[in-house]
Structures are given as structure tokens and as C-alpha cells.
C-alpha positions in Angstrom: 99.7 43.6 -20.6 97.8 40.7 -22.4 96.5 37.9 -20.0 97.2 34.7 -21.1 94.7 31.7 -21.8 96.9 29.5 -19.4 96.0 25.8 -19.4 98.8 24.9 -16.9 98.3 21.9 -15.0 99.8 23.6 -11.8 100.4 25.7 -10.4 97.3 27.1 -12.2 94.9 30.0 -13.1 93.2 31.7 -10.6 90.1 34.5 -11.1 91.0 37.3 -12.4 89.0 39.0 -9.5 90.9 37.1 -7.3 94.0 38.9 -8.2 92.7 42.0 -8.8 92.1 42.3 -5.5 94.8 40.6 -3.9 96.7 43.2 -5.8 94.8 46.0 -4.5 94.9 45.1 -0.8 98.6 44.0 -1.1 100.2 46.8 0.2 97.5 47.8 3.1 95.6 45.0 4.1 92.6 45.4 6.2 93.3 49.2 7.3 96.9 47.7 8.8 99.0 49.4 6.9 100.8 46.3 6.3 101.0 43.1 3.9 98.5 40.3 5.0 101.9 38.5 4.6 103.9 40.9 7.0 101.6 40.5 9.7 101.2 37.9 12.7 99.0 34.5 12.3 98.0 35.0 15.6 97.3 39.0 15.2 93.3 39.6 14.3 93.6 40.4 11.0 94.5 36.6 9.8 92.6 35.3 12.4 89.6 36.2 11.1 91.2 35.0 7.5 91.2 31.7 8.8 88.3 32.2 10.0 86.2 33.1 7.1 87.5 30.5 4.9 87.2 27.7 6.9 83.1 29.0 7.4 83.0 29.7 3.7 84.5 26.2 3.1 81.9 24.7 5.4 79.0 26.2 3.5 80.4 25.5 -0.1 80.8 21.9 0.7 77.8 21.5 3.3 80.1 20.2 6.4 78.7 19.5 9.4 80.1 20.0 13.3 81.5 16.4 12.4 84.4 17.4 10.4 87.3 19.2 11.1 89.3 21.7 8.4 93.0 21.8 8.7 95.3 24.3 6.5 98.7 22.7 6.3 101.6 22.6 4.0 103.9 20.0 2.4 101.6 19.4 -0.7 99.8 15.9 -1.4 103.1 14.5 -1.7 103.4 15.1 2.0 99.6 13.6 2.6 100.7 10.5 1.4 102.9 9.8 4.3 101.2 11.2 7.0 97.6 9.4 6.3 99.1 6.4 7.3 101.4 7.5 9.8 98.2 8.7 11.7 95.8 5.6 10.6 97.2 2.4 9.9 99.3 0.3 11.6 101.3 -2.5 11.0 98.3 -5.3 11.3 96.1 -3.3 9.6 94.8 -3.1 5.9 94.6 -0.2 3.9 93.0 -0.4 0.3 94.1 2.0 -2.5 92.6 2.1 -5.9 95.5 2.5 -8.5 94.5 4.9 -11.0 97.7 7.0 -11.9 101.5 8.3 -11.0 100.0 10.0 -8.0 97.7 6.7 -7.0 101.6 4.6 -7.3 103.2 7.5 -4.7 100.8 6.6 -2.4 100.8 3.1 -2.4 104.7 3.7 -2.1 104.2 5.5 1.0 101.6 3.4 3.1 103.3 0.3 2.6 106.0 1.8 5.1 103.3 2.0 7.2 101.3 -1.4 7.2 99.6 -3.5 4.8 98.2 -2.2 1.5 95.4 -4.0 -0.4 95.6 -2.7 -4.3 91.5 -2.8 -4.5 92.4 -1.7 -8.8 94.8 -0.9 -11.1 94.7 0.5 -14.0 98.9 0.2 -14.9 98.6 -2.7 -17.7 95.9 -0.6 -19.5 98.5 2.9 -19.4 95.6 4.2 -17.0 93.4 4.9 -19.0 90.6 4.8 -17.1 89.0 4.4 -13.5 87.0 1.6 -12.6 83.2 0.7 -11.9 82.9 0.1 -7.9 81.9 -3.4 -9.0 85.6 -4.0 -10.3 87.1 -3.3 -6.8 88.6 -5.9 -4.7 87.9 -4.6 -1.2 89.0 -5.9 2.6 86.1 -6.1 4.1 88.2 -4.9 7.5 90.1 -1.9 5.6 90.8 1.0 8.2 89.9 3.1 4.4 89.9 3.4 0.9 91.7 5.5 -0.7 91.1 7.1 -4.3 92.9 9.7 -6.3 89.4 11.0 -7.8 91.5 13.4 -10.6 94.3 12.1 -12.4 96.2 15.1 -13.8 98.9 13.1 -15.9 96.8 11.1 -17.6 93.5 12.8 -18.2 91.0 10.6 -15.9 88.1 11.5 -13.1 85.9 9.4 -11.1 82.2 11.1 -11.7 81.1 9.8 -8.2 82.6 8.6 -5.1 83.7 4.7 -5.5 81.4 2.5 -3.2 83.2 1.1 -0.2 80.2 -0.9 1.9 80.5 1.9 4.5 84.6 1.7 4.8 85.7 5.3 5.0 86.9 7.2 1.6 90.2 9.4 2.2 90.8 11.2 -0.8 93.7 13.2 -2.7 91.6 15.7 -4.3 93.9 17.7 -5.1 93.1 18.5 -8.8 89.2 18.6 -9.0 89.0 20.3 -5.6 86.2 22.4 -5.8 85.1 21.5 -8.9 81.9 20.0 -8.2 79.6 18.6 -4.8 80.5 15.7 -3.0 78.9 13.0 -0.7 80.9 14.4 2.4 79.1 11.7 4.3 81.3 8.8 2.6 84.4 10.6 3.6 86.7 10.3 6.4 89.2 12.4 5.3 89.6 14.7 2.1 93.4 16.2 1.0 94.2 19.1 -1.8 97.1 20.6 -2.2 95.5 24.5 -3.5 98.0 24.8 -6.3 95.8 23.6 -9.1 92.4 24.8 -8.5 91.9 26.5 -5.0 94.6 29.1 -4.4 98.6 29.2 -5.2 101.1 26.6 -4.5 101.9 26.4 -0.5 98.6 25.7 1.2 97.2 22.3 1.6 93.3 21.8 2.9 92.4 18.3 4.7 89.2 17.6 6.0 88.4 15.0 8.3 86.0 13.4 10.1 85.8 13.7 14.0 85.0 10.2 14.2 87.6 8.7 12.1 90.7 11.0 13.8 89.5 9.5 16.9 90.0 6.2 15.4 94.2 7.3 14.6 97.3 7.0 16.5 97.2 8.6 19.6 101.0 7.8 20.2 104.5 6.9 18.1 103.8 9.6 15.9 105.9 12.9 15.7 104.3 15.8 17.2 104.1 18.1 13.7 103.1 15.1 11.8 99.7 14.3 14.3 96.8 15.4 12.8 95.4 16.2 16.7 97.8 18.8 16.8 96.6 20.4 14.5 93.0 20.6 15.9 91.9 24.1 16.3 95.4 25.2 16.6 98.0 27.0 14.7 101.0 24.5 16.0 103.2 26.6 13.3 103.0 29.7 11.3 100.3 28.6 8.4 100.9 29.4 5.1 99.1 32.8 5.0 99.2 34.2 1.8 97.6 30.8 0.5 94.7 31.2 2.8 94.2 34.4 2.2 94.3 34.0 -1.6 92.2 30.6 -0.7 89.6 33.0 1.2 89.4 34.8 -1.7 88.5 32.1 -4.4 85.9 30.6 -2.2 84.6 33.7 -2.3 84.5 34.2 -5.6 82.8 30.4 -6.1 80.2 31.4 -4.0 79.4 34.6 -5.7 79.5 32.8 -9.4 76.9 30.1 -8.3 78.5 27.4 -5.8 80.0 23.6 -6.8 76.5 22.6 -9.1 77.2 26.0 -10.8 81.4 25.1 -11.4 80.2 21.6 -12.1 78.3 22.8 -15.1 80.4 25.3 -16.2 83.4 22.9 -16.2 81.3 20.4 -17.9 80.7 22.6 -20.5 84.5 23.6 -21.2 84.9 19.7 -21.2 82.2 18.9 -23.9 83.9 21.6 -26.0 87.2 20.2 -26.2 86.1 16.9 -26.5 84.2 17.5 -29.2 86.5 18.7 -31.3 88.8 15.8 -30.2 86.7 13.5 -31.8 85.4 15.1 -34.8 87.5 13.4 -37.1 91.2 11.1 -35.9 93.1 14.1 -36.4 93.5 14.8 -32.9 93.3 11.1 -30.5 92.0 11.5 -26.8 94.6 9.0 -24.7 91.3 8.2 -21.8 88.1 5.9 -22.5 85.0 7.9 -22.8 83.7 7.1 -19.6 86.4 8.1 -17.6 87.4 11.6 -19.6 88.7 14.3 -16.6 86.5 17.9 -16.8 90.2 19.2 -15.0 92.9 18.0 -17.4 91.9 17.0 -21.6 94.3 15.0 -22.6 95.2 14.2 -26.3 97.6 13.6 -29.2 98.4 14.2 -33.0 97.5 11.2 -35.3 100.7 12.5 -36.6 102.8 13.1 -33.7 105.7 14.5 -35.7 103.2 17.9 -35.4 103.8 18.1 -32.3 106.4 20.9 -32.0 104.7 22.4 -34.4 101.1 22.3 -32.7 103.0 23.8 -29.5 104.9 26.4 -31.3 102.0 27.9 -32.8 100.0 27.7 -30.1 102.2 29.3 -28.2 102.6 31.8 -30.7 98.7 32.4 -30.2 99.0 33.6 -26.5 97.6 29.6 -25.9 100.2 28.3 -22.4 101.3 25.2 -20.9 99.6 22.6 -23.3 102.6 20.6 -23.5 101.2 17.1 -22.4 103.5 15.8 -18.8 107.3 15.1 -19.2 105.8 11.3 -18.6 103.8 10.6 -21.2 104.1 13.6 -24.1 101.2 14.9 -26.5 98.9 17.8 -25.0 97.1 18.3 -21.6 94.7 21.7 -21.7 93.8 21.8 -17.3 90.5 23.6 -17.3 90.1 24.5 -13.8 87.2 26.3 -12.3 89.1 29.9 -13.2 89.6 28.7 -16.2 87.4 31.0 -18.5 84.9 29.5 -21.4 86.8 32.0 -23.7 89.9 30.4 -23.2 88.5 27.1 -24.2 86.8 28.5 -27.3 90.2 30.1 -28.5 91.5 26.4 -28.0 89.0 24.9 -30.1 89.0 27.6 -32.4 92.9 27.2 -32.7 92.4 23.4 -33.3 90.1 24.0 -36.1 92.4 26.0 -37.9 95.8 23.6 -36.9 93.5 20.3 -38.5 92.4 23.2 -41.7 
């Protein structure tokens, strides 16, 4: 078998490791002489799954006592909803910066929930890019602000947290999860679904801030969809596998250097591909300089009747998933953390010879 350089946008690469020894333990996990995904939650053996990757999480991201880590399902999508169910009502003010399709299904959702303040958007300019914090319309009053900080469709990235005069940040972070430190301290509550760049498609992480879930709901809202219940609990089976496999990557990020170490090596994938973008107008990135994701290079053919071709032959090359989103066409090459620097250079090197 040949492993592919995969460039899919989600559900995505994971370390090779990762599944090396997933593969390994599959069978007879932990000396049980079952499948981690034939045994209990509540037996010892996950337990102490859970357990190790919500420490592991804590010390990759330098949390405090003051948050709280949650492993749910449902996928952003489902985030979208239930962040307003839980903190805003309908007299309250929510701001959301606009920066993309996934921004819009948020918006979509809150408004069912009270009023929504769109601090940015980015729509008329095909979002392009994501905006200074001086270009943001804030309520002074807003219960938070919330930003999409990765923007898989279209190929954009906030490089720092947007500033918010102290209003909590929630966040869908669900493509450049990982991917590089944050300022936890400017968050109230953080959302990823672990498809893209954290494990495989099923688990979803939030983090959130003691202080801000004491500031939610405490009534009206269905039992499963409280983020209290949820609070050192296992209200329902979790997703297992995804943990497990979840446990495993943190792992591995840990081992290969922590977030300042996947921020440079992810910057470093980015340069080359965006380099080559712009060596000549042969290939056309679709994002403003500024604003260029390190997760998801986005670009097109001068000539766009190549594009087939481009695909084809990539394709042919063992190169997957470059095929731009159904939405907006051309190429998307996600370079996630797992994403190895050879991969990238058989891109380029492809490129080179596509343009020759």
C-alpha cells in the first residue's frame, strides 16, 4: 500500500503514528482483550482515556482550573445552536464577525435565539479576507463575540484573536484547532469539531470558562442541550473512538514540539505553497495577502479551462482531495498539523512541472 499525500479539507490526515498505533491496539486495548470501542465509558479503561486527554489538552493549551473541557458530538454545526441556546436571550446582543459560509450558519442560528449584532462582513468582497479589530462594529453590552478564526471554504485565518474591550471571544475553531497558541484568557468558550485537524469525524471539544457558563441559562433549556450537564459528567455515551484517537494526536503534538512548534511547521508548509502561487499569474491565490489561511491554500488557474486537467493529473500523481469546495471551484490543498512537509513539496514540485 502507498499512502497518499491527502490534502482533504475534512475529514482529514491524521499522523501516521497515530494510526499505527491505533491499529496496533485495536484488537486488545489496554490488556482488555477487547476494542477500546467494545468496552464501557464508564469501565476504567476509557476513563482514564478521558482522562489523559483532557490533562494533555490542559497542558498543550495552558488552561487553568478556570475552564472546563467538554467532549461532545453533533459537529460545529450543532455548536451554532446550542451557544445561544445556553447564552443569549431574547433582550440580549450577541456580535458575530462574518467571515465565511460557516460565519453565515451561525448568524442563522443565533438570531432564533435573540438579537445578533453583525460586528463585519466580509460577503460584498466574496470573503476574502478578515478584518483589522479596528473595522469592527461592537455593542459595547454584547454577552460575546463570536469569530470563526479559520475559514475552510474560502482560504482565510485570523493571525490573532480579534480585540473585543474585554467582551468574551466564543470561537468555532474547528479547522485551525491546534494549529498554533492562543490567548485562552480572551476566551469564554472555544468549539472544534476533531474532524479536520484533531482526531476523526464524531468528537467535538468545547472549552469554556467557569465564569462565563455561570453567566448561561440555568432554565428553558433542554436537558442534553445544557452545557451544566455536561460538567464533569458523561450524561451520554461519548464518542469513544474519537477521544481515544483525540488522546492519541495530542500526544503525538506534544512529543513533535507543542502549538509554537505546529505553528512553525505549518507556517512553513504555507510559505511554500504560496510561493509558488505567486511566482508568476499562472496559478491566482482567491484571499488578500494578509489574511492567507496556514490550514486551507486556496487558488485557481489563470486559465481555468485547466482545471480538469490540473485535477486529473494530480490525481494521477498519488496528490488527493485538491478539488477547491462545491461552492466556489478552483483548488483548496488543507495542510493540517499531520500534514507532512513532503507532501507539500510534491505539491509544489507538481505545480512546477503543470505551469512547465
Amino acid at each position: 500500500m502507498t499512502r497518499a499525500h491527502n490534502f482533504s479539507a475534512g475529514p482529514a490526515v491524521l499522523p501516521l503514528e497515530v494510526l499505527k498505533e491505533a491499529q496496533q491496539e485495536f484488537l486488545d486495548f489496554a490488556g482488555s482483550g477487547s476494542s477500546v470501542i467494545e468496552l464501557s465509558h464508564r469501565g476504567p479503561e476509557y476513563v482514564e482515556v478521558d482522562r489523559q486527554a483532557q490533562e494533555r489538552l490542559k497542558r498543550i493549551l495552558g488552561l487553568g482550573e478556570d475552564f472546563e473541557i467538554l467532549f461532545l458530538q453533533g459537529g460545529a454545526s450543532h455548536q451554532f445552536m446550542m451557544v445561544p441556546f445556553n447564552f443569549l436571550g431574547t433582550s440580549q446582543t450577541a456580535d458575530y464577525i462574518n467571515t465565511g459560509t460557516w460565519s453565515k450558519k451561525a448568524i442563522k442560528e443565533a438570531k432564533l435565539f435573540g438579537r445578533v449584532n453583525v460586528a463585519y462582513s466580509s460577503e460584498e468582497l466574496n470573503f476574502s479576507r478578515v478584518p483589522e479589530s479596528s473595522e469592527l462594529k461592537l455593542t459595547p453590552e454584547a454577552e460575546y463575540v463570536h469569530f470563526t478564526s479559520n475559514n475552510t471554504i474560502f482560504g482565510t485565518q485570523f493571525r490573532k484573536e480579534p480585540e473585543t474591550n474585554g467582551v468574551p471571544l466564543v470561537c468555532d475553531a474547528s479547522s485551525d484547532f491546534l494549529s498554533r497558541p492562543l490567548d485562552v484568557s480572551r476566551y469564554g468558550l472555544i468549539y472544534a469539531g476533531a474532524q479536520k485537524n484533531a482526531g476523526p469525524a464524531g468528537l467535538t471539544i468545547v472549552i469554556v470558562r467557569k465564569d462565563f457558563l455561570a453567566k448561561g441559562k440555568k432554565e428553558g433549556i433542554p436537558t442534553i442541550l445544557n452545557y451544566n450537564t455536561h460538567v464533569g459528567t458523561m450524561f451520554n455515551t461519548p464518542p469513544v473512538f474519537g477521544v481515544y484517537m483525540f488522546n492519541k494526536v495530542l500526544a503525538w503534538i506534544e512529543a513533535n514540539g507543542g502549538l509554537a512548534a505546529m505553528e512553525a511547521r505549518n507556517a512553513a508548509k504555507a510559505k511554500l505553497l504560496y510561493d509558488e502561487i505567486d511566482a508568476d499569474d499562472f496559478y491566482m491565490g482567491t484571499t488578500e495577502a494578509a489574511s492567507r489561511s496556514h490550514m486551507n491554500v486556496t487558488f485557481r488557474l489563470k486559465d481555468e479551462s485547466l482545471t480538469k486537467t490540473f485535477l486529473a493529473e494530480a490525481e494521477s500523481r498519488n496528490l488527493k482531495g485538491l478539488k477547491g469546495h462545491r461552492s466556489v471551484g478552483g483548488f483548496r490543498a488543507s495542510i493540517y498539523n499531520a500534514c507532512e512537509p513532503e507532501s507539500v513539496e510534491a505539491l509544489t514540485a507538481f505545480m512546477k512541472e503543470f505551469r512547465r
